[in-house]
Phi, psi and omega in degrees: 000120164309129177294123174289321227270344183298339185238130172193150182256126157269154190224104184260109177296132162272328168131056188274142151339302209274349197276007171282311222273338141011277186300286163334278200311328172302324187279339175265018161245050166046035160235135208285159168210145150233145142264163194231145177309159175275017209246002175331123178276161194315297201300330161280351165284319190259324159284005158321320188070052157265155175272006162192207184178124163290151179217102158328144135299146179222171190270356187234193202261110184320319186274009187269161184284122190085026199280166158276121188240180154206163206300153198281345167290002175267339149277357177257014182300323198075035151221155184299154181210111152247111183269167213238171215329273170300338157302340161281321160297330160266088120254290153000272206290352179291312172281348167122014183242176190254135170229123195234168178301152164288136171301339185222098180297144170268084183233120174118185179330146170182154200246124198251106202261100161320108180244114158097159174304131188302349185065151169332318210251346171255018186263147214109328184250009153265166155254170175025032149107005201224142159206158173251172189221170153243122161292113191215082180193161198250338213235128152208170179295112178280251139356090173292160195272176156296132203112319212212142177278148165267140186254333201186144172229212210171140174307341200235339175225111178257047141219088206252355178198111166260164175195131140233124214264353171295299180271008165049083176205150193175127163234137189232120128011280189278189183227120188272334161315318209284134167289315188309351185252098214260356179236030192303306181318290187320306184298338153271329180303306183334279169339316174288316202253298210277319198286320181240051108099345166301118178284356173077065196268292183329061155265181171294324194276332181265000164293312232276310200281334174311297182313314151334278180301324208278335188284333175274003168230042135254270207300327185062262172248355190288194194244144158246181179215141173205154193265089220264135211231311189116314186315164208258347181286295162330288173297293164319326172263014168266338190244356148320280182263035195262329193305324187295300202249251255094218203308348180301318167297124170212131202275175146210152198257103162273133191255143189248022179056011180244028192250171170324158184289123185058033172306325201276312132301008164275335189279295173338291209299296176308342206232305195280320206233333165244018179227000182054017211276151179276108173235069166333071190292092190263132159245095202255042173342278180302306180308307173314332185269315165315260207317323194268014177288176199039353187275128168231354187278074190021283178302314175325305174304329194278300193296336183270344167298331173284327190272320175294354188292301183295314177307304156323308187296318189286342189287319169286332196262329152273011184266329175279048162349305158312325191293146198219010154230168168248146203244150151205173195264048196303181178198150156015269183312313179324274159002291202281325189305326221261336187293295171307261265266001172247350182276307197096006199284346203223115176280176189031081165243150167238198170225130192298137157309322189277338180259011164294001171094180200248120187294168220290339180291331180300135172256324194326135181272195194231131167248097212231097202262342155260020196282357170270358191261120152319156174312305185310317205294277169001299190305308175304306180320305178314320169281319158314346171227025152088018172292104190298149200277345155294334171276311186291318178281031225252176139290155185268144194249163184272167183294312191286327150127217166288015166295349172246356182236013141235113180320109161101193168311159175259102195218135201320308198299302167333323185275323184284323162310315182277330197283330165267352180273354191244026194241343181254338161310289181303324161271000160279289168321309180288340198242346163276342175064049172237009176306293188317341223248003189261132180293334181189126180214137190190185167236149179237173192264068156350116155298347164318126146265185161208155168296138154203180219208119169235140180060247161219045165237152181295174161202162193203111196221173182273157149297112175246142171245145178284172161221089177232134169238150147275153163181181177237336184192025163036026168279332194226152169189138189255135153335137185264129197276037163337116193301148188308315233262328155307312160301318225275319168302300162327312154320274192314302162292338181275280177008283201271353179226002152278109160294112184128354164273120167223007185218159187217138192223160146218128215310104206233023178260145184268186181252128316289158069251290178290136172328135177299297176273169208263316176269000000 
């Protein structure tokens, strides 16, 4: 079996908005990558092994006092480097060029003009001498340093792209990560495989065998236990490592009454009866509504679902005595957000629940088989291990479940109400073929009445709101443009076959100013 790991790119932050999609582009031209602070020391830069090395964007100025660098001896690595908008300006000032404010800032759409043979790191990628890219930036290179070429400009930056192709140096302007950049893709795939020789081992199937082997020579005979949700995380590193060990594994399903309509037996079905998984089923309905009674404040609500959660799994967990790691289903991002937010290297972050580590009463060691995988990754593995493609492909649901997507207190008539109004939405998006084309959808509950009128009796009923956003990397999200005649069906069956509905309303706001979920 090949090491994916033997080929890997670093990718060192400035704190750029943009760098997990970086990451990403990297991992879709199948080669492993991480990141890392830009303030890494050398000496963890040079046992890393990488087979190149990224330089991120970042938000502040290269010339300012206290500006962000990294030790200067990472250009004298001898491996190829591409820096990306602020990674090209200390690339720049490193070699000896000047970088000053620009007269004019750049943000958004621009047409990126070939001067000259495009060099290595652009082949392919122009048309007619043109392509557009996106732009984010206050600063540019006044002064090419010595040594290095100009490849490509913009009316407003005529220096958008440099190389020196003697020393595998490439620096870009624009931000090719960005979807807004459409061949944006091609120029890290370039970078990755042709400049720095990666062939591209970081596939599915050869994750799926990695993983395999790493988890059966960490657990060896012993037993695990995980904590099954329903969820594309959850699920996928349950049937990950039931493959690796078998019967060593037993899951356990808490349903907290706050999940989809038939979540619960959809999970049984899929884990216990075709997949053969040790699947514990708790029903904690009551205790969860009991706790969340009176409560309206969003975050409260997130903590007491989360803290009974953890009680319930310890409470299940001693009746399995043997057992001696606990498996979750942490993933990639988790991973980096929680890294920034104890480094400070990365603003508006948060910090993930599966990676604080284990409290101090827990013996378990922690077993986490996704934690090098991006979501997109997660998803392939799933279907790689045969994982119906409605379970893998799902929309993403929140950890508290509907505890967040009802406003306000929380109460079984709510849930069961949003649970059939968002179940017959979810069934209309599928049988309409706008489910795939959507990122995320769902319905939420209004604690509101309003007047309407069935038949010739008045009524005074609840509010359901709709939601579908597009987006790519859910940093950002635009409303899904639904069609009339589709809201207007939709509107119309939850009307008539939800009792306790009489008005339907949808959510046309984008991410930002508002949040993709409503708490």
């Amino acid at each position: 079996m090949a090491d994916i790991h033997s080929e890997r790119i670093l990718i060192l932050d400035f704190g750029s908005q943009y760098t997990q999609l970086i990451a990403r582009r990297v991992r879709e031209a199948h080669v492993y990558c991480e990141l890392h602070p830009f303030d890494m020391e050398l000496e963890a830069i040079r046992g890393f092994n990488a087979s190149g090395i990224i330089l991120s964007g970042g938000p502040t100025s290269v010339y300012e006092q206290g500006a962000p660098t990294i030790e200067e001896a990472v250009f004298e690595l001898g491996l190829p480097v591409l820096g990306i908008c602020y990674g090209m300006q200390l690339m720049s000032r490193h070699f000896g060029g000047e970088v000053v404010p620009a007269g004019k800032r750049e943000f958004g759409h621009a047409d990126l003009v070939a001067l000259g043979a495009p060099g290595p790191l652009f082949d392919g990628f122009f048309t007619d001498r043109k392509s557009p890219v996106w732009m984010s930036h206050g600063d540019h290179v006044a002064r090419v340093p010595s040594g290095f070429d100009v490849v490509a400009a913009t009316d407003n930056a005529p220096v958008c792209a440099i190389q020196n192709v003697e020393r595998n140096l490439y620096g870009v302007q624009f931000h090719p990560e960005v979807n807004h950049t459409p061949r944006g893709e091609l120029l890290i795939d370039t970078f990755v495989r042709k400049i720095c020789g990666c062939s591209g081992l970081w596939t599915p199937g050869q994750i799926v065998e990695d993983a395999i082997a790493r988890i059966r020579e960490q657990v060896g005979a012993e037993e695990v236990i995980l904590g099954l949700s329903g969820g594309v995380d959850s699920s996928v590193a349950a049937a990950l490592i039931h493959r690796a060990i078998g019967d060593q594994l037993t899951c356990v399903f808490v349903d907290n009454g706050l999940l989809r309509l038939g979540e619960g037996d959809q999970v049984m079905a899929t884990f216990a009866e075709n997949l053969g998984v040790k699947v514990i089923r708790v029903d904690a309905e009551e205790r969860f509504l009991g706790k969340l009674a009176g409560e309206t404040d969003p975050e409260k609500k997130r903590k007491i679902i989360g803290n009974l959660f953890v009680d319930i799994f310890e409470e299940e967990s001693k009746h399995l005595a043997n057992a001696q790691w606990l498996a979750q289903g942490t993933i990639y991002p988790d991973v980096i957000e929680s890294a920034g937010a104890k480094t400070g290297k990365a603003q508006n972050i948060k910090s993930h629940h599966n990676v604080g580590g284990l409290p101090d009463y827990m013996t378990l060691k922690l077993l986490e088989p996704l934690r090098e995988m991006f979501k997109d990754e997660v998803r392939a593995v799933g279907e790689e291990l045969g994982l119906p493609h409605l379970m893998v492909w799902r929309h993403p649901f929140p950890g508290p479940g509907l505890g967040v997507r009802i406003l306000g207190e929380v109460k079984k008539e709510y849930c069961d109400i949003l649970r059939q109004a968002d179940a017959i939405y979810i069934e209309e998006l599928y049988s309409s073929g706008h489910y795939d084309k959507i990122s995320q959808a769902f319905a939420v509950f209004l604690p509101v009445k309003s007047v309407g009128v069935m038949g010739d009796g008045r009524t005074y009923e609840y509010v359901v709101a709709l939601r579908a956003v597009e987006t790519k990397d859910f940093m950002t999200a635009g409303w899904y443009p639904m069609p009339y005649e589709d809201l207007a069906r939709i509107s119309s069956r939850i009307i008539n076959e939800v009792k306790g509905i009489n008005r339907v309303t949808y959510d046309i706001s984008s991410k930002p100013p508002a949040t993709i979920e409503w708490e």
